[in-house]
N, C-alpha and C positions, 0 to 999 in steps of 0.2 A: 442467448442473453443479449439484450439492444442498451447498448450506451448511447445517448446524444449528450454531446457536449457544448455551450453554449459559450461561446469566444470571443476576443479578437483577432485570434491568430489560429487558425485554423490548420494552417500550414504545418506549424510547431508541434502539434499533435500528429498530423499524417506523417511528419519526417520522421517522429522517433514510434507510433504505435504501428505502423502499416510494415514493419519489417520486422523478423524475425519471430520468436515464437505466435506473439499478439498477433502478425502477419499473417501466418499461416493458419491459423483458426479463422479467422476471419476468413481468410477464402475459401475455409472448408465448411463455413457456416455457420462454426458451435458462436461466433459472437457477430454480433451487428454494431458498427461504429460509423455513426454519426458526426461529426463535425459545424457544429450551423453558425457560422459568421454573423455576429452582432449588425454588425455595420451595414448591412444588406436589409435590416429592418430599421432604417432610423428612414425619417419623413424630410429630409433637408438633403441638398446637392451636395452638399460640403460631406454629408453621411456624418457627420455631426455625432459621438455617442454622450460627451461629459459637460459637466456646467461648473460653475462652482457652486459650492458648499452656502446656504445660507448663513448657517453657523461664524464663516468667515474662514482665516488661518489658512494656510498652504495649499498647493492641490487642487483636482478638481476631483468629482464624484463622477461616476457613470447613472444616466438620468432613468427613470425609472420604464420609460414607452419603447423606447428599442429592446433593452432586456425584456420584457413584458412580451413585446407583437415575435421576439425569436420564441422565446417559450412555448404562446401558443400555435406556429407553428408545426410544433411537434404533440402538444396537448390537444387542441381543437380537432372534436374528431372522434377523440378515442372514450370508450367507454369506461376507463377510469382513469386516474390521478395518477401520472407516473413517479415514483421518489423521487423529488428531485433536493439535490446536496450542492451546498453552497460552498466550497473551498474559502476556508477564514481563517486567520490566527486565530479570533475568538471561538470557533470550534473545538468538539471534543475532541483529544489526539486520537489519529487511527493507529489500531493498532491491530493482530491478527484476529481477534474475535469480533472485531468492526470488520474483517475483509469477508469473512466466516460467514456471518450474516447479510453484508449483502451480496455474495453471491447466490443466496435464496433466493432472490428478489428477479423475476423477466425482463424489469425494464427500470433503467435509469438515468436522470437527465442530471448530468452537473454542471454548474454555472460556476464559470471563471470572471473572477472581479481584476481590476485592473484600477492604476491611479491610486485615490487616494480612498477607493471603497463600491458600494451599492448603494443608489436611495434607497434607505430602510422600507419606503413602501412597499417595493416590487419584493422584497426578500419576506416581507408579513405576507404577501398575498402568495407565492409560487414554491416558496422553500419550505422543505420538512427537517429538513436535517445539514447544519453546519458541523463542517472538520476539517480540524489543521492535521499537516504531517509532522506538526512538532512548534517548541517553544520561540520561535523566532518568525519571521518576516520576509518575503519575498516581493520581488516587484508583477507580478502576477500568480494566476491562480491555475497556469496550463501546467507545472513542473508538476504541483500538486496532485493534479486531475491526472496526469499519465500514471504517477505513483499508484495511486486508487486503483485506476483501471488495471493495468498491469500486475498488482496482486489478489484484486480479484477477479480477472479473466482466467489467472492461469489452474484458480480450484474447480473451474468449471469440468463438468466430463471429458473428456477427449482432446481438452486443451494440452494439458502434459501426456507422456506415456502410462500412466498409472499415478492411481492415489498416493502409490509410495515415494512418488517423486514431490509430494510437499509434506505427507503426516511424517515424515522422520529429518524437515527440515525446522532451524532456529523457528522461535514463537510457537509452532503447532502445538506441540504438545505441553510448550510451559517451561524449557528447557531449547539453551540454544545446541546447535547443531553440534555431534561430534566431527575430527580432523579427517580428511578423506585424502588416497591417496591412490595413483597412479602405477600405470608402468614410465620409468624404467624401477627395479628392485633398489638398486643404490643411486642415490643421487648426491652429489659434492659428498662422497662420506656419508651421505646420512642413507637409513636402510627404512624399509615400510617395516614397522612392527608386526613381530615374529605371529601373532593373537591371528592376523589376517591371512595368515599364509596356512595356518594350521588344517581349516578344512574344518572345525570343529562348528556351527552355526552358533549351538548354543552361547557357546563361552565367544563367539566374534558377539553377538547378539548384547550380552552382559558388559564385555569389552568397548562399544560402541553408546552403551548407556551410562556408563560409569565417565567416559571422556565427557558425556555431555552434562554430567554432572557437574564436573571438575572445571570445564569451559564458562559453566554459568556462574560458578561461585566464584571464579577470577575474574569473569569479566561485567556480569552480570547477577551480584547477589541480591538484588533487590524482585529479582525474578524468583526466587528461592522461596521467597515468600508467601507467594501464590499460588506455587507449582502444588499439584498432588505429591506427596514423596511417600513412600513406603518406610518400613522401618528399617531395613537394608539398606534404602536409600541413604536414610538421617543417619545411622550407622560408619557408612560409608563413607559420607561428607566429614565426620568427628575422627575416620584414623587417619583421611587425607590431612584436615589440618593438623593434626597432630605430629603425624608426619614430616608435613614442610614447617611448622616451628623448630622441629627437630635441627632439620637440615640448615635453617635459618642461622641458628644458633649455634651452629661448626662453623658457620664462616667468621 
């Protein structure tokens, strides 16, 4: 899969995508990562990218011909339209069934804004799709673009050790993750619950589903809403709370 990212800062991206897992796929091929510095395609000595805003008010905008002449760089050429995703607050939030989906996809270009935006032209003419990683604001659009890359690089084939290392983690299934734990057997007092030690697959299996039940409706019940649940499930959820009302109500 080929990411080109379209920047000011190039660097910001190689320092945190070029090591570790993202790293190592990359060298081993399963991804291709691009980097293309804005400022390298602007027509002026100064490398010049923003103007101000006709509109007026604070800030400047990044102008619409140096984003444009980076793009087609990597577009000119090719015999289709690569997705390209514009990182914005004004985007739809990603979330795992936007990572789901574009890791379907062979090729994508995202464009990081910076200041105080994009000329709306160059984003009508090159962009298909804007998204935020959430309700708030950033002074650039690289934090964004690694988040993107980085959860969908890693559903690619051969990027993790196996599938099971993301379909049984938080978001996949609709349900955040159950608690995992290590050696040593006791730590400060506290022990790995006895369910894991057993040997039993089944009942670890049920044990590991029920946590992640319990996890989403403490921490996240608004996920509950959407999730598939069984009637075991819903069952399940109605003695827990019943439960901790219980326990609530001794103290």
């Amino acid at each position: 899969m080929r990411f080109d990212v379209l920047t000011l800062f190039p660097e910001m991206l190689e320092a945190v995508l070029g090591g570790s897992i993202i790293g190592r796929a990359r060298a081993a091929g399963l991804v291709e990562l691009n980097f293309i510095d804005i400022r390298e395609y602007t027509q002026n000595k100064h490398r010049k990218v923003d103007d101000y805003p006709y509109s007026g008010g604070g800030g400047m905008l990044m102008s619409p011909e140096p984003v444009y002449r980076a793009y087609m760089s990597i577009a000119d050429g090719l015999a289709y339209k690569p997705h390209t995703v514009f990182m914005s607050p004004r985007g739809s939030v990603f979330n795992q069934d936007t990572a789901v989906s574009l890791s379907r996809l062979d090729h994508i270009v995202i464009l990081c804004g910076h200041y105080e935006g994009i000329d709306q032209r160059v984003l009508d003419e090159i962009v298909d799709d804007e998204i935020s990683i959430g309700d708030f604001v950033l002074t650039g659009g690289e934090i964004p673009a690694m988040a993107v890359i980085d959860t969908v690089a890693r559903l690619i084939p051969g990027v993790l050790a196996g599938s099971g290392s993301y379909q049984n983690e938080s978001h996949f299934q609709g349900l955040l993750e159950h608690p995992q734990y290590t050696r040593p057997y006791e730590w400060h007092g506290k022990r790995v619950p006895d369910v894991l030690m057993s040997g039993n697959h089944a009942l670890i299996d049920r044990w590991k589903h029920e946590q992640s039940l319990i996890a989403t409706l403490e921490k996240r019940p608004d996920m509950l809403e959407k999730a598939w649940l069984t009637v075991e499930d819903t069952e399940f959820i109605e003695r827990y709370k019943k439960k901790k009302q219980k326990n609530e109500d001794k103290i």
